[in-house]
BANU-999580 format. One record per residue (C-alpha): residue in three letters; residue number from 0; x, y, z. Coordinates in Angstrom, 2 decimals, always signed. Layout:
r: ALA	k: NUM	xx: X	yy: Y	zz: Z .
...
% end
This chain:
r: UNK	k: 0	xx: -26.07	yy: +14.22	zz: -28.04 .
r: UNK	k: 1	xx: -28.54	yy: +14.71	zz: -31.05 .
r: UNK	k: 2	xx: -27.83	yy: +13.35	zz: -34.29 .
r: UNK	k: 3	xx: -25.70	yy: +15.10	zz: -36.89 .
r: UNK	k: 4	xx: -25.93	yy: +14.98	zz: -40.68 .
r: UNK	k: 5	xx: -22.81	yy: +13.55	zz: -42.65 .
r: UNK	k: 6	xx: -22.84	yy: +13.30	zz: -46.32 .
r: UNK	k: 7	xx: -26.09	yy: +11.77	zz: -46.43 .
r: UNK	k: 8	xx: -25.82	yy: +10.07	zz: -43.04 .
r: UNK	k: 9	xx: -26.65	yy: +11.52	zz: -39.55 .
r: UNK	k: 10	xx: -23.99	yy: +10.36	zz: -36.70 .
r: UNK	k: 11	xx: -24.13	yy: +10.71	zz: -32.96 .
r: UNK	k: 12	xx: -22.33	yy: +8.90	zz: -30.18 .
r: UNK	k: 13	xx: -23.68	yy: +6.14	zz: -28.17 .
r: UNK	k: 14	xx: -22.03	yy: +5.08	zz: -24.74 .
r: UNK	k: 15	xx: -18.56	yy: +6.23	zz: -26.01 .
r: UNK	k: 16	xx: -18.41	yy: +5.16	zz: -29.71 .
r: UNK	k: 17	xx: -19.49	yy: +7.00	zz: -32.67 .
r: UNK	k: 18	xx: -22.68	yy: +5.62	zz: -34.59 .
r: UNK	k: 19	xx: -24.81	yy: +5.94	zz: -37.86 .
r: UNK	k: 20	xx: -28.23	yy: +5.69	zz: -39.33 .
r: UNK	k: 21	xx: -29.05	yy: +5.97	zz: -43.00 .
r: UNK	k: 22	xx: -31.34	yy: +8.63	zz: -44.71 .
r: UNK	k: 23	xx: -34.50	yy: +5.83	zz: -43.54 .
r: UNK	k: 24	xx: -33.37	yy: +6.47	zz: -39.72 .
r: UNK	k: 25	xx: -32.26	yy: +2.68	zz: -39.73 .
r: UNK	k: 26	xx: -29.11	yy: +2.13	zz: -37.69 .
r: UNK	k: 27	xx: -25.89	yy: +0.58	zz: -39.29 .
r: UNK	k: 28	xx: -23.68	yy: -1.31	zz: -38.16 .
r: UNK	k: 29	xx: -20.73	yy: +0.91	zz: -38.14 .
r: UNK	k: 30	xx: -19.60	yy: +4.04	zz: -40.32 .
r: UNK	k: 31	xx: -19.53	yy: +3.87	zz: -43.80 .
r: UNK	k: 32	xx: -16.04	yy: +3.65	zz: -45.14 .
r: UNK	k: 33	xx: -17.11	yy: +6.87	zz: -47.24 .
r: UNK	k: 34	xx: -17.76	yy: +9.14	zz: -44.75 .
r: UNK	k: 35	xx: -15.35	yy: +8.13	zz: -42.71 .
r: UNK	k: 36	xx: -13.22	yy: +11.71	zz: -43.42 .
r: UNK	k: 37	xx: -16.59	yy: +13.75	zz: -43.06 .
r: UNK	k: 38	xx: -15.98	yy: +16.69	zz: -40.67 .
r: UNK	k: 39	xx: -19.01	yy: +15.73	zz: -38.35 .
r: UNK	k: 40	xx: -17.60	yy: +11.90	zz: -38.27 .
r: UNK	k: 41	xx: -13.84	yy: +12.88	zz: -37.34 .
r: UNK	k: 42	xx: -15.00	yy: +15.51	zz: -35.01 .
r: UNK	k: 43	xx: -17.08	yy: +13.05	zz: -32.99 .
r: UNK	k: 44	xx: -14.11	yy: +10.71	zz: -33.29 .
r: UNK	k: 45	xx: -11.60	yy: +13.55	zz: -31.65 .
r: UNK	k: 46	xx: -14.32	yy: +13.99	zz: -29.36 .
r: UNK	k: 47	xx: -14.26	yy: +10.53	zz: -27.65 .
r: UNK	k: 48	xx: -10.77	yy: +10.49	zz: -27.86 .
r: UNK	k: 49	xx: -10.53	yy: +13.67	zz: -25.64 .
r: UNK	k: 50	xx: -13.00	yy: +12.29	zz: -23.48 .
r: UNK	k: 51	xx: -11.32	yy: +9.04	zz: -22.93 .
r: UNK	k: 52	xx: -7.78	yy: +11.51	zz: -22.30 .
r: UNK	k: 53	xx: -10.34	yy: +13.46	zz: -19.80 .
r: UNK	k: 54	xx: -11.30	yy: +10.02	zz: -17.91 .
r: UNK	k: 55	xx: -7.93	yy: +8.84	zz: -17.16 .
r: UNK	k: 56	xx: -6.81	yy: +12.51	zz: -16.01 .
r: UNK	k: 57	xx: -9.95	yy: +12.79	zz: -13.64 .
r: UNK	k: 58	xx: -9.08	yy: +8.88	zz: -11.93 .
r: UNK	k: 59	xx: -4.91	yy: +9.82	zz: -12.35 .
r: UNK	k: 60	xx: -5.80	yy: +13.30	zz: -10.13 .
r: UNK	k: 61	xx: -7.96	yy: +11.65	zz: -7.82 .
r: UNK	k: 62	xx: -5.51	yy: +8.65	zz: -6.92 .
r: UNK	k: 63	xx: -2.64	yy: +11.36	zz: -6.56 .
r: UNK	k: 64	xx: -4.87	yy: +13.05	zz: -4.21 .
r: UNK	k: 65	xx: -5.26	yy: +10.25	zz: -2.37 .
r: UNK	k: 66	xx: -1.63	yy: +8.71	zz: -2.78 .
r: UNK	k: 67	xx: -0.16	yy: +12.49	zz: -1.79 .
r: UNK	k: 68	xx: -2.41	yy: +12.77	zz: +0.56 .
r: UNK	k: 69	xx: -3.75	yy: +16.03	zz: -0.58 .
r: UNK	k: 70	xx: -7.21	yy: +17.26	zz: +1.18 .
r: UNK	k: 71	xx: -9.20	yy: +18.12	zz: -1.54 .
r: UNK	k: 72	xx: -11.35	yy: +22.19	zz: -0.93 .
r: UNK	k: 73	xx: -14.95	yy: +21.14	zz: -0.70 .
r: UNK	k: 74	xx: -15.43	yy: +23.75	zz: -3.63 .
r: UNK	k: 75	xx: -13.33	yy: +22.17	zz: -5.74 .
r: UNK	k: 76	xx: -15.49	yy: +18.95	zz: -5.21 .
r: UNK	k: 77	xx: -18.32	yy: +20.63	zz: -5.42 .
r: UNK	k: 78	xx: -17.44	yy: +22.03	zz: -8.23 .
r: UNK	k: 79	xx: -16.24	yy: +19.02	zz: -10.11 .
r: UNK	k: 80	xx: -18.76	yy: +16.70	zz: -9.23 .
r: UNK	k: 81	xx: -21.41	yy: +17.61	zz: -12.03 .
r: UNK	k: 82	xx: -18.93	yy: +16.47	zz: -14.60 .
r: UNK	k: 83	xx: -19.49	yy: +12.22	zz: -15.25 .
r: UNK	k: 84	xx: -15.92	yy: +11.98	zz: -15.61 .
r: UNK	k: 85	xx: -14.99	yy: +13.47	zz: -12.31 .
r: UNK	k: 86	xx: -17.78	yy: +11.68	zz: -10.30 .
r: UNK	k: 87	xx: -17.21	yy: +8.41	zz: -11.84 .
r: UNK	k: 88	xx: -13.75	yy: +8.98	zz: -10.37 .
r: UNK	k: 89	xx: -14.71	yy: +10.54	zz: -6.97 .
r: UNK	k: 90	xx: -17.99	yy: +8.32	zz: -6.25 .
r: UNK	k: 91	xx: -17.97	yy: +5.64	zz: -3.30 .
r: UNK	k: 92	xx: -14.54	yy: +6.93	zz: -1.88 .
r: UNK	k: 93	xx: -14.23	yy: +6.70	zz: +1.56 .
r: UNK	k: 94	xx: -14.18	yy: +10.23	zz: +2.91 .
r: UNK	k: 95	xx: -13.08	yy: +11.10	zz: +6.56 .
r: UNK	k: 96	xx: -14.01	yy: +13.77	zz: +8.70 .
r: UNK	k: 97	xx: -12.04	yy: +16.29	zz: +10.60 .
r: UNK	k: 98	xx: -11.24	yy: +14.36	zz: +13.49 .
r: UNK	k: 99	xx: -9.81	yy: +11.86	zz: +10.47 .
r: UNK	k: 100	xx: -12.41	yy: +8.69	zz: +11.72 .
r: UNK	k: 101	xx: -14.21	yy: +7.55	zz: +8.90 .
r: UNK	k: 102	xx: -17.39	yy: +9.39	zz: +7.60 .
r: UNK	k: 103	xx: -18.68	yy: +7.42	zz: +4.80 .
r: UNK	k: 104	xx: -18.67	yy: +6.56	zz: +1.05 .
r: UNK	k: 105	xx: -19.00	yy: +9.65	zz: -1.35 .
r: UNK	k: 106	xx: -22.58	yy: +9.88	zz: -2.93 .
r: UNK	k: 107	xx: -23.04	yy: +13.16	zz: -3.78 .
r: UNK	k: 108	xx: -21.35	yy: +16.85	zz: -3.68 .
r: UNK	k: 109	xx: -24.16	yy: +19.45	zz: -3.73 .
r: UNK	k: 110	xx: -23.37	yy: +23.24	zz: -3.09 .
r: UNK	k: 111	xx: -25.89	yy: +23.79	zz: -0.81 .
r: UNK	k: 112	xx: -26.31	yy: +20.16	zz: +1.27 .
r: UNK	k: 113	xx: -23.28	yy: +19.07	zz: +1.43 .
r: UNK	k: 114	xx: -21.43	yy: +15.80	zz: +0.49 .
r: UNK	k: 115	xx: -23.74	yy: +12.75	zz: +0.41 .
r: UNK	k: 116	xx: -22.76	yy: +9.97	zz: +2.08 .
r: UNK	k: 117	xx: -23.39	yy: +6.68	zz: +3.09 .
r: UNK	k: 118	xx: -22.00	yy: +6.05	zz: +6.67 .
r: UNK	k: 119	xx: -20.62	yy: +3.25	zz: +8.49 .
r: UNK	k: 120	xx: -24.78	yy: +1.73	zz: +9.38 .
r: UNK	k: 121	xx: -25.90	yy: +2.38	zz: +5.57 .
r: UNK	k: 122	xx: -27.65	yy: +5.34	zz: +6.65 .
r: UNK	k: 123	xx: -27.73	yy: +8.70	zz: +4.21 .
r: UNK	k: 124	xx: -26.00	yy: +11.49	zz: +5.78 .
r: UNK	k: 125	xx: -24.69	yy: +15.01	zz: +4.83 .
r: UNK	k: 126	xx: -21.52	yy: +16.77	zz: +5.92 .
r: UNK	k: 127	xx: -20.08	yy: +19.88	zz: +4.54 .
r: UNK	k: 128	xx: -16.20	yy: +19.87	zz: +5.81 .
r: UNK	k: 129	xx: -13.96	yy: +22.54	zz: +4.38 .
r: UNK	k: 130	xx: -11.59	yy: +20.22	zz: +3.46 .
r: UNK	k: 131	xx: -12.42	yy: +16.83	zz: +1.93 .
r: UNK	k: 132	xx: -10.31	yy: +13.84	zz: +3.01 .
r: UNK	k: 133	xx: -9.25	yy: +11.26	zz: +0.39 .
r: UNK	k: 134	xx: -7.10	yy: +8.67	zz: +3.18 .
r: UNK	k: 135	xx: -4.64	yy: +6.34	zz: +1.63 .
r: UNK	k: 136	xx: -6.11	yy: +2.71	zz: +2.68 .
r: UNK	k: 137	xx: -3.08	yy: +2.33	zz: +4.88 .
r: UNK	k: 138	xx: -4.43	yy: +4.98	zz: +6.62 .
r: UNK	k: 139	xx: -7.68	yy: +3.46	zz: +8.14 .
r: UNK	k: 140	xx: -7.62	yy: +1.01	zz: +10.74 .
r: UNK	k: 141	xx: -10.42	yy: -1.00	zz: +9.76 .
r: UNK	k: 142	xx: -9.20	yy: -1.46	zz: +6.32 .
r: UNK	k: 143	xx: -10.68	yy: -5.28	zz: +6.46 .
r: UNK	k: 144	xx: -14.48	yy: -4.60	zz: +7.83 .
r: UNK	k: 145	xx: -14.79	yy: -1.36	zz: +5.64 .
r: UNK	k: 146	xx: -13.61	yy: -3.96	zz: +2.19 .
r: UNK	k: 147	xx: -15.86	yy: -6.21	zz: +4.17 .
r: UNK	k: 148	xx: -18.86	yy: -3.36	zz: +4.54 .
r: UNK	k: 149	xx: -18.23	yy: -1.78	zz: +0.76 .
r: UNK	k: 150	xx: -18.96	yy: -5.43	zz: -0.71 .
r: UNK	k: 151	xx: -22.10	yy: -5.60	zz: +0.72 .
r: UNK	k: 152	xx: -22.94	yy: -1.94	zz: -0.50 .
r: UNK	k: 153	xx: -21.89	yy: -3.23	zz: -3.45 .
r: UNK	k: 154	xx: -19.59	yy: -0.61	zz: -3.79 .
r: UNK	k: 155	xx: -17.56	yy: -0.72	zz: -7.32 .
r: UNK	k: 156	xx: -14.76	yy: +2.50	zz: -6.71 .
r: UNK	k: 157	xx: -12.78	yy: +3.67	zz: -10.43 .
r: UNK	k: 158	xx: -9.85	yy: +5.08	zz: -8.27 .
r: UNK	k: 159	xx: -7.85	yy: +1.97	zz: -6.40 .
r: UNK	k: 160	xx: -8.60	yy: +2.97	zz: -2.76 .
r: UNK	k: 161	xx: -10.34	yy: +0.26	zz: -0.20 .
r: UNK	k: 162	xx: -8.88	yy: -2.58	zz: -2.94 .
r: UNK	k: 163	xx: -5.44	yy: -1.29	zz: -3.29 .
r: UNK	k: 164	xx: -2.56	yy: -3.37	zz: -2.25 .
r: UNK	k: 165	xx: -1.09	yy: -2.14	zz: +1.39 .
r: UNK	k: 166	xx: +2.19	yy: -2.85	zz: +2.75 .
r: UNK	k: 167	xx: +2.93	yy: -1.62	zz: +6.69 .
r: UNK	k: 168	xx: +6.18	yy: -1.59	zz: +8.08 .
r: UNK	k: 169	xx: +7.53	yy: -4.30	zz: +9.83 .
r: UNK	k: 170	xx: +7.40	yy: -3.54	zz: +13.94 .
r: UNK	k: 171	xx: +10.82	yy: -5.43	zz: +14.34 .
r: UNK	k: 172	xx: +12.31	yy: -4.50	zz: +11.39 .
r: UNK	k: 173	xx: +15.78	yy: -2.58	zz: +11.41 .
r: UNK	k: 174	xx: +15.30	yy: +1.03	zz: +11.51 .
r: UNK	k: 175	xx: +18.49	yy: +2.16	zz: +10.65 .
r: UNK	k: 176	xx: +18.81	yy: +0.35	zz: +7.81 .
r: UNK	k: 177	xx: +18.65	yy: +2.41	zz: +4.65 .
r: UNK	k: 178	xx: +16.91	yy: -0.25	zz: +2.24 .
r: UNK	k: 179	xx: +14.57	yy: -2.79	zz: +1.72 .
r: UNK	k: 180	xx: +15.92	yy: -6.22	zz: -0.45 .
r: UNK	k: 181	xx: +12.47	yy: -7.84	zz: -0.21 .
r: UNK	k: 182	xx: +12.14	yy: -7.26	zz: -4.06 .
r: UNK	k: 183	xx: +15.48	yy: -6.95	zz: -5.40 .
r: UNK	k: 184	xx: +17.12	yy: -9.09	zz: -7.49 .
r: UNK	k: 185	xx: +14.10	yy: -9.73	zz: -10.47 .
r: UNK	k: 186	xx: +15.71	yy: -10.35	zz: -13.79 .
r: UNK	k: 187	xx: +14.48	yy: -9.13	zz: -16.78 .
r: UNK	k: 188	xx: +16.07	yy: -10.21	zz: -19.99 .
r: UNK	k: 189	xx: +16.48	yy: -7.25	zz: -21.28 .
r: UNK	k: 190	xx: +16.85	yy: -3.67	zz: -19.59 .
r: UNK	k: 191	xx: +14.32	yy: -1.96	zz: -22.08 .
r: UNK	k: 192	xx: +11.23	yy: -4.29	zz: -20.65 .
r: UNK	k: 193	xx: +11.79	yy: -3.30	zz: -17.50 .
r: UNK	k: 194	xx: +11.92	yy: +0.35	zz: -18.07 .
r: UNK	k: 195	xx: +8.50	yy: -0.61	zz: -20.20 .
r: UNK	k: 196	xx: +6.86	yy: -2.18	zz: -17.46 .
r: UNK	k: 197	xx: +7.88	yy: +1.04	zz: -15.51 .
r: UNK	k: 198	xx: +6.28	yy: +3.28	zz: -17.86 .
r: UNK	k: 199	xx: +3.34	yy: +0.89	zz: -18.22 .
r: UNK	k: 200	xx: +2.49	yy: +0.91	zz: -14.41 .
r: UNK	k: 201	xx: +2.67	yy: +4.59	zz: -14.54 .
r: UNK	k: 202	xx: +6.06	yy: +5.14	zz: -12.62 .
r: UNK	k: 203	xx: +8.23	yy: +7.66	zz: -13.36 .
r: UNK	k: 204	xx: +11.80	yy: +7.00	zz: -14.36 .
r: UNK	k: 205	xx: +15.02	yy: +9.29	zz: -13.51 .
r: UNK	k: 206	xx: +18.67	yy: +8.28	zz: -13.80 .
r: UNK	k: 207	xx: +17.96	yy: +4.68	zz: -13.90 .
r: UNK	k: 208	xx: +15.67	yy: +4.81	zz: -11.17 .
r: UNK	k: 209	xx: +11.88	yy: +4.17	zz: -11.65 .
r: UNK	k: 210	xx: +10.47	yy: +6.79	zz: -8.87 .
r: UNK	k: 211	xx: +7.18	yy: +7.17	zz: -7.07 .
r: UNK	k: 212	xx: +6.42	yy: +10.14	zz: -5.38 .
r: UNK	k: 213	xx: +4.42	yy: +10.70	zz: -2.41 .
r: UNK	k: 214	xx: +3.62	yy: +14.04	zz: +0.12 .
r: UNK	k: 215	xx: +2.91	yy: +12.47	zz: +3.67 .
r: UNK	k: 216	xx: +2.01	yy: +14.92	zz: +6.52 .
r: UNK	k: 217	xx: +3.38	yy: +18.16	zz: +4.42 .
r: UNK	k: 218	xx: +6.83	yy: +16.51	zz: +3.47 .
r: UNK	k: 219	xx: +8.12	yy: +14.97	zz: +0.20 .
r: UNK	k: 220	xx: +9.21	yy: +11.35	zz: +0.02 .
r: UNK	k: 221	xx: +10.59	yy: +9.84	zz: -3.31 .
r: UNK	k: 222	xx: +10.43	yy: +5.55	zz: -3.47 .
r: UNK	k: 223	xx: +12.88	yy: +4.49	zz: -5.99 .
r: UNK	k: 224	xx: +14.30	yy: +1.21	zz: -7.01 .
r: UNK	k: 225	xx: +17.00	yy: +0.60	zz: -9.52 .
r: UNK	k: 226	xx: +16.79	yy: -0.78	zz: -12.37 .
r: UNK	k: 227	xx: +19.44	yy: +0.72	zz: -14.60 .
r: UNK	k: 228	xx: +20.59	yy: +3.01	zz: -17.27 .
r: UNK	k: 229	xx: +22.94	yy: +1.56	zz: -19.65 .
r: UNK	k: 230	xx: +21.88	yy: -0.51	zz: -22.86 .
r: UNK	k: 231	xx: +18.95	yy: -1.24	zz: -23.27 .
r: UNK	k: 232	xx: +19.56	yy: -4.49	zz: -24.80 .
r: UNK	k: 233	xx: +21.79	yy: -5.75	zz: -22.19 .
r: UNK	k: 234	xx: +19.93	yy: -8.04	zz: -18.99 .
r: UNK	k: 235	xx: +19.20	yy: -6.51	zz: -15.53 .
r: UNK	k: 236	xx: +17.39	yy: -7.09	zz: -12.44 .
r: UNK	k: 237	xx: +15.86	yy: -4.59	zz: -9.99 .
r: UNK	k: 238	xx: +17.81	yy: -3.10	zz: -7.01 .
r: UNK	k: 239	xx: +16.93	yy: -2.29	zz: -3.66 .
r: UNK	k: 240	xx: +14.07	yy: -0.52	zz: -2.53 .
r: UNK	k: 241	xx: +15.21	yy: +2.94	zz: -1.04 .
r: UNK	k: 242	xx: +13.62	yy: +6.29	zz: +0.05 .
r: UNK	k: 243	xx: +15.02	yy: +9.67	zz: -0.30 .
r: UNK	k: 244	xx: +14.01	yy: +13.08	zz: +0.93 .
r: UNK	k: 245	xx: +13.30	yy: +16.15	zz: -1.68 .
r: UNK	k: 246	xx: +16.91	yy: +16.97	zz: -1.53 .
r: UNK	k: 247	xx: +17.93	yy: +13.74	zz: -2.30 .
r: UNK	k: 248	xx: +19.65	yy: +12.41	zz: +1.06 .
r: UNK	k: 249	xx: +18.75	yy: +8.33	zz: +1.85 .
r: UNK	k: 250	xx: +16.66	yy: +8.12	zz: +4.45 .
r: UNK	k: 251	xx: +16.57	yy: +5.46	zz: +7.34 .
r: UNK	k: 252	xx: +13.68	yy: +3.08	zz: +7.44 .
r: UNK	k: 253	xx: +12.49	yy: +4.16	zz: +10.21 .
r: UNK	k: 254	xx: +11.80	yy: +8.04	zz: +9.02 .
r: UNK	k: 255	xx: +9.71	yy: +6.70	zz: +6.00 .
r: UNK	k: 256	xx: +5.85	yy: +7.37	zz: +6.99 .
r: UNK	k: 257	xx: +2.95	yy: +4.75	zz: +6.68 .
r: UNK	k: 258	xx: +1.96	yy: +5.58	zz: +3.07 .
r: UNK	k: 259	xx: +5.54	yy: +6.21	zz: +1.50 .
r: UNK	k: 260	xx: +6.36	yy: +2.97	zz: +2.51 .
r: UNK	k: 261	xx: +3.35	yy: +1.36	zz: +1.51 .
r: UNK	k: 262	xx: +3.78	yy: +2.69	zz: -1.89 .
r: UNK	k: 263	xx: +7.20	yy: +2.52	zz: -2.36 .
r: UNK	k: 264	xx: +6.73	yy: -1.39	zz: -1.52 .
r: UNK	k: 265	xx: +4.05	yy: -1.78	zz: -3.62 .
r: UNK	k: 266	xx: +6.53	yy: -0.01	zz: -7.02 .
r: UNK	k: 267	xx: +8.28	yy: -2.66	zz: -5.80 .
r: UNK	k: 268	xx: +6.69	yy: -5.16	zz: -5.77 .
r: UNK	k: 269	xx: +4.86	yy: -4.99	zz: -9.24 .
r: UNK	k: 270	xx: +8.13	yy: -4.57	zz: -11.07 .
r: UNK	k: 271	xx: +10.01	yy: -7.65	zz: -9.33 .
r: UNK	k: 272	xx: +6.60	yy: -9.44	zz: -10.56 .
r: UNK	k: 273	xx: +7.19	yy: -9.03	zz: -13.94 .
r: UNK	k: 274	xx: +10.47	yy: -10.43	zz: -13.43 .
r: UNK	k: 275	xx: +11.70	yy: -13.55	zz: -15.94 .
r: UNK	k: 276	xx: +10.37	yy: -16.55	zz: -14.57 .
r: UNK	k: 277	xx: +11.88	yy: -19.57	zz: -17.06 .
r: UNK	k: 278	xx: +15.66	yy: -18.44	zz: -16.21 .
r: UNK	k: 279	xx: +14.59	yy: -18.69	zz: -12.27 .
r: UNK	k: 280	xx: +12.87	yy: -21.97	zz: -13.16 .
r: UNK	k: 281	xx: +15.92	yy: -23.29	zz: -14.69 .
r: UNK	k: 282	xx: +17.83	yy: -22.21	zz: -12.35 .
r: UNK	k: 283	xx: +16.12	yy: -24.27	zz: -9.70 .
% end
């Protein structure tokens, strides 16, 4: 952006912050307290504030993409890519092709070439699929060598993909059992920081339940672990992990799919981890 007078002042923003220079075009150090309520200076403050709102939106929609499994209409990429906010969010994910085997890290999203991509010997390549294919990390079988591969890139991705914690199933584990106790049983002092830490890690929470949400091969699956609805003064621990179809019915283990699982046991996992550690210290 250009500059912008302001009571004597001009303003602009710079990387994300608002900034001044005097009538001399010397730079100050920050805004004068006096012009702090000037129209130009609050509107370039509401400005970054939407744009930060905008940032987190574009990475929140592209990890529910991924999470929900939700092939994304090459138009729509297309079309979002020219925005920094949405290719800061889309840029380096691995993107599959139509037979779902790995294609490459995103590079580019251009009308009339195609996706840009860097494929699997560092070569540049273009593809133009229909649909573009966001896979969960549990999804791809060579999770390890692609981490392995994107660090040498030096690939850095905004939306937690090839880094994100993954969780499979156990072969050998019960089937028929209706819940996991792996991460049950994580006290928290107080009720009210564990619905914070809930909230904080961006889960949903419904009738005492924090929830996550996921779409696996067309149907819905809802994670949810326990962790109570009553005062919120009062001590509590988190309950079982279980999974539950979109009408609500428990489902058995062995009906969960690959990614539900994965991120129903990683909900779990990060809210057991902010469990109280001194009382289980004592305890010992």
């Amino acid at each position: 952006m250009g500059w912008v007078s302001a009571g004597g002042y001009e303003v602009a923003l710079d990387d994300g912050k608002v900034v001044c220079r005097n009538a001399a075009g010397r730079r100050l150090k920050s805004v004068p307290p006096k012009i702090a309520d000037d129209p130009a200076v609050v509107g370039l403050r509401q400005l970054v504030e939407w744009l930060e709102r905008h940032e987190r939106q574009c990475l929140a929609d592209v990890e529910r993409w991924m999470v929900r499994s939700l092939p994304v209409p090459f138009a729509v990429l297309v079309g979002a890519w020219p925005d920094p906010a949405w290719q800061a969010a889309l840029r380096d994910l691995v993107v599959t092709g139509a037979d779902g085997e790995v294609a490459g890290f995103l590079r580019d999203a251009d009308p009339e070439r195609g996706l840009g991509l860097v494929d699997l010997d560092g070569d540049s390549v273009r593809i133009a699929p229909d649909l573009v294919r966001l896979p969960h990390p549990v999804l791809l079988e060579d999770l390890e060598e692609l981490r392995e591969f994107a660090v040498e890139l030096g690939v850095e991705q905004r939306a937690q993909q090839l880094f994100r914690e993954v969780w499979h199933r156990p072969v050998a584990g019960d089937a028929e059992a209706t819940a996991v106790e792996e991460y049950a049983g994580g006290a928290y002092k107080e009720l009210r920081f564990l619905h914070g830490r809930a909230a904080q890690l961006g889960y949903r929470v419904r009738g005492g339940h924090a929830v996550c949400s996921v779409v696996e091969e067309g149907r819905g699956v809802e994670a949810r672990v326990w962790i109570g609805d009553y005062d919120g003064y009062e001590e509590t621990e988190t309950g079982p992990l279980v999974f539950t179809d979109p009408a609500g019915r428990v489902l058995k283990l062995g009906q969960v799919g690959p990614v539900a699982w994965s991120e129903g046991m990683r909900m779990a996992a990060a809210l057991y981890a902010g469990r109280d550690i001194e009382d289980e210290e004592q305890a010992a």
